[in-house]
C-alpha positions, -999 to +999 in steps of 0.1 A: -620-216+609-593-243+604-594-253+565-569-266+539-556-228+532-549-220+572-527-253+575-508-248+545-501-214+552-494-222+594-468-248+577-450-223+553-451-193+582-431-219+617-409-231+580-400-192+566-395-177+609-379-212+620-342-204+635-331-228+610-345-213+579-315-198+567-303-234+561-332-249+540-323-233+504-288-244+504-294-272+488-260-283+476-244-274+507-265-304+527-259-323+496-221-323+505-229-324+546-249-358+532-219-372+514-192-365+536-205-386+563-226-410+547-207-441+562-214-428+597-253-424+590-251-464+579-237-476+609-258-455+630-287-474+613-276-504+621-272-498+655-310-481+653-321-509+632-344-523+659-366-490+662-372-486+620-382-524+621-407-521+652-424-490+625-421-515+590-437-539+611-464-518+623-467-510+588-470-545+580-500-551+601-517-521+593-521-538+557-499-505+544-470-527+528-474-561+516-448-586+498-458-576+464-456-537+465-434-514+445-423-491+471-407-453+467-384-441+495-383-405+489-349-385+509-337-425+517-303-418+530-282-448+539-313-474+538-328-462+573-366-471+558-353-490+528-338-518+540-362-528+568-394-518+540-372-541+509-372-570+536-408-570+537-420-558+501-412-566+466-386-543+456-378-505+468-366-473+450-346-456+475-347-416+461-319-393+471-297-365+458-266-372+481-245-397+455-224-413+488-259-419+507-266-437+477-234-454+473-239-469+513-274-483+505-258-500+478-233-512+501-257-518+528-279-541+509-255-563+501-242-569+533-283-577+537-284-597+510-315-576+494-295-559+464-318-574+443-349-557+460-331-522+458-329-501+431-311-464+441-320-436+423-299-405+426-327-377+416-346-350+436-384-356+444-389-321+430-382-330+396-394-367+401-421-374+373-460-369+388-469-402+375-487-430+396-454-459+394-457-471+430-479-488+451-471-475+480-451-439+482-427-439+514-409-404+529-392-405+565-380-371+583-368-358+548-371-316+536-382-330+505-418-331+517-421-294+531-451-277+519-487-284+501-475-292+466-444-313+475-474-329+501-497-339+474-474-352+447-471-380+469-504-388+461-499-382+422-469-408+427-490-437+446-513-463+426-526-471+463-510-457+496-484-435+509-472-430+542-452-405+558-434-396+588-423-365+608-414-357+645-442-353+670-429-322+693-391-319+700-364-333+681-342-340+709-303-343+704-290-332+735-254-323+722-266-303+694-288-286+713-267-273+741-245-265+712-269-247+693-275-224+727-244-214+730-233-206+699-268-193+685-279-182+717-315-195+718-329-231+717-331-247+678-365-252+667-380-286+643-418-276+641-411-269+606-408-304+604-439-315+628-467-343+613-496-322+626-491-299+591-493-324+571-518-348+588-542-317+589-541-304+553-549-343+545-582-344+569-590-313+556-580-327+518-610-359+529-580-380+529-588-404+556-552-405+576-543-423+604-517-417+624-496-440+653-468-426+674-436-444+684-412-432+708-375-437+714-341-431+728-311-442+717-271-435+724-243-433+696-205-431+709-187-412+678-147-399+686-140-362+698-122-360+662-155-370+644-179-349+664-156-318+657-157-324+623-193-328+620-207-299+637-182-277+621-198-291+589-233-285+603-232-253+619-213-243+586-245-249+564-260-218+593-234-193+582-213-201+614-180-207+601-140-201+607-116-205+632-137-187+664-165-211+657-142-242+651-126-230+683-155-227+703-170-262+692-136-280+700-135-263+732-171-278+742-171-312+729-137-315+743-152-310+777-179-334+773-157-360+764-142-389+780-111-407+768-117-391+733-149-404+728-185-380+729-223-392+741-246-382+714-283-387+734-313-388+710-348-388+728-379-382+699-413-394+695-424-401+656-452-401+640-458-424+615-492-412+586-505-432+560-535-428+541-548-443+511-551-420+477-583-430+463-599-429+495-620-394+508-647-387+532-677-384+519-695-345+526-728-348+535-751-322+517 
C-alpha cells in the first residue's frame, strides 16, 4: 500500500542508486561550479525570462502570490524565480549558498529596478531557522529540497503557502546528455529530482496539493571556449577529471560546433506544486 513511509523511502532509494549520486554530497564543490559561472546563469535567465513569468503568472492567478506577500526563494541562483516573483509581491528573500549567484541577483535587480524588493541571503536551507517568517515559501529545481525533512520544513517556514517545483520526466539537455554517454557510458538520470516524490508524500501528509505542468524548449548559443570550460567543471564534480577527459570533451564539442560557437538544446516539462500549510483533508472515521 502506497503511504507516507513508501514515498519517502522510493525518493531516498532513485536519490542514493541515481548515476549522479556520487555528486550530491560535494557540497562545496557545486558551490564553486555556482560561482564560477554565475554571470552566464543570469543572462541565460534573461533570455528564458518569458517562460518563469508565464509560471509567476500562473501563480498569480492561482491566488498563490499576491502584492503583499513576504516571499522565501530557497536555492535562488541568479534571480530565475526571484525577479519575476519580486515584480509581483512585496519583497523576496532570495536564499543561496553560492556568494557570486548572489552577487548577480544583486546586480540583476538593479538593472530591474526591484533592489528594493530583494533581499539576498547567502545561508543554506539546512541550517535556515524552522520558524514561520514567510507568507509564502518558494523552491525551484534546487537539491536543497531532497528528502522528507528538508520537504516539510517548508511548511515550518510558511505562515500561509509554499510552492515548489521539480521536473516532470526527463531533464532534457541534449549536449550534456550525449556527453554524458560517451564519457559515462549510459544515459544520466534526474528522477531524483522528479515532483511525483514530493507531491505524493504531501497527499499522503492531507496536504491538499495541486499541481499544473508547463512545458518548454529553449536554445542558448555559448562559445566552444565556454562550453569546454563548463563541462570540464561539471563532469569534474563526477570524479571525471584531467587531461584524457578534458581531451575527450574538447574533441566533442569541437565537432558540434560552428564558427566557434555550440547549440545547447533544452526540452523539459515542469511541474509547478503548491499547497497551503494549514490546510488537510479531513479522514472520515
Amino acid at each position: 500500500m502506497c503511504t507516507t513511509k513508501f514515498w519517502t523511502e522510493a525518493w531516498q532509494e532513485v536519490r542514493n542508486t541515481s548515476n549522479q549520486a556520487p555528486s550530491y554530497g560535494n557540497k562545496q564543490g557545486w558551490q564553486q561550479f555556482w560561482n564560477s559561472f554565475a554571470e552566464q546563469y543570469a543572462l541565460r535567465n534573461r533570455q528564458s525570462r518569458s517562460i518563469y513569468n508565464a509560471v509567476v503568472e500562473g501563480l498569480v492567478a492561482d491566488g498563490v502570490i499576491s502584492p503583499f506577500s513576504m516571499v522565501l526563494d530557497i536555492g535562488c541562483g541568479a534571480g530565475t524565480y526571484t525577479l519575476p516573483l519580486a515584480s509581483k509581491v512585496r519583497q523576496v528573500t532570495g536564499l543561496d549558498t553560492a556568494g557570486q549567484m548572489l552577487a548577480m541577483l544583486k546586480s540583476e535587480a538593479i538593472h530591474e529596478g526591484l533592489t528594493c524588493r530583494i533581499e539576498p541571503l547567502q545561508a543554506d536551507w539546512l541550517d535556515f531557522p524552522a520558524e514561520p517568517a514567510y507568507d509564502v515559501v518558494f523552491a525551484a529545481n534546487t537539491t536543497a529540497i531532497n528528502d522528507y525533512d528538508s520537504l516539510m520544513k517548508m511548511n515550518a517556514v510558511s505562515r500561509g503557502v509554499c510552492c515548489l517545483i521539480g521536473f516532470a520526466g526527463t531533464y532534457h539537455i541534449k549536449v550534456r546528455a550525449l556527453l554524458w554517454e560517451q564519457l559515462m557510458g549510459e544515459p544520466p538520470e534526474h528522477m531524483a529530482f522528479d515532483i511525483q516524490y514530493p507531491f505524493n508524500i504531501l497527499y499522503h501528509e492531507r496536504f491538499l496539493p495541486n499541481l499544473k505542468f508547463y512545458s518548454y524548449r529553449e536554445r542558448y548559443r555559448e562559445t566552444l571556449a565556454y562550453m569546454i570550460e563548463y563541462y570540464t567543471s561539471y563532469f569534474a564534480l563526477f570524479g571525471l577529471e584531467g587531461p584524457e577527459t578534458t581531451a575527450k570533451i574538447t574533441e566533442f564539442l569541437a565537432n558540434r560546433a560552428v564558427e566557434d560557437y555550440c547549440t545547447e538544446l533544452i526540452n523539459t516539462t515542469i511541474g509547478v506544486l503548491w499547497w497551503r500549510t494549514d490546510r488537510k483533508a479531513t479522514i472520515l472515521e
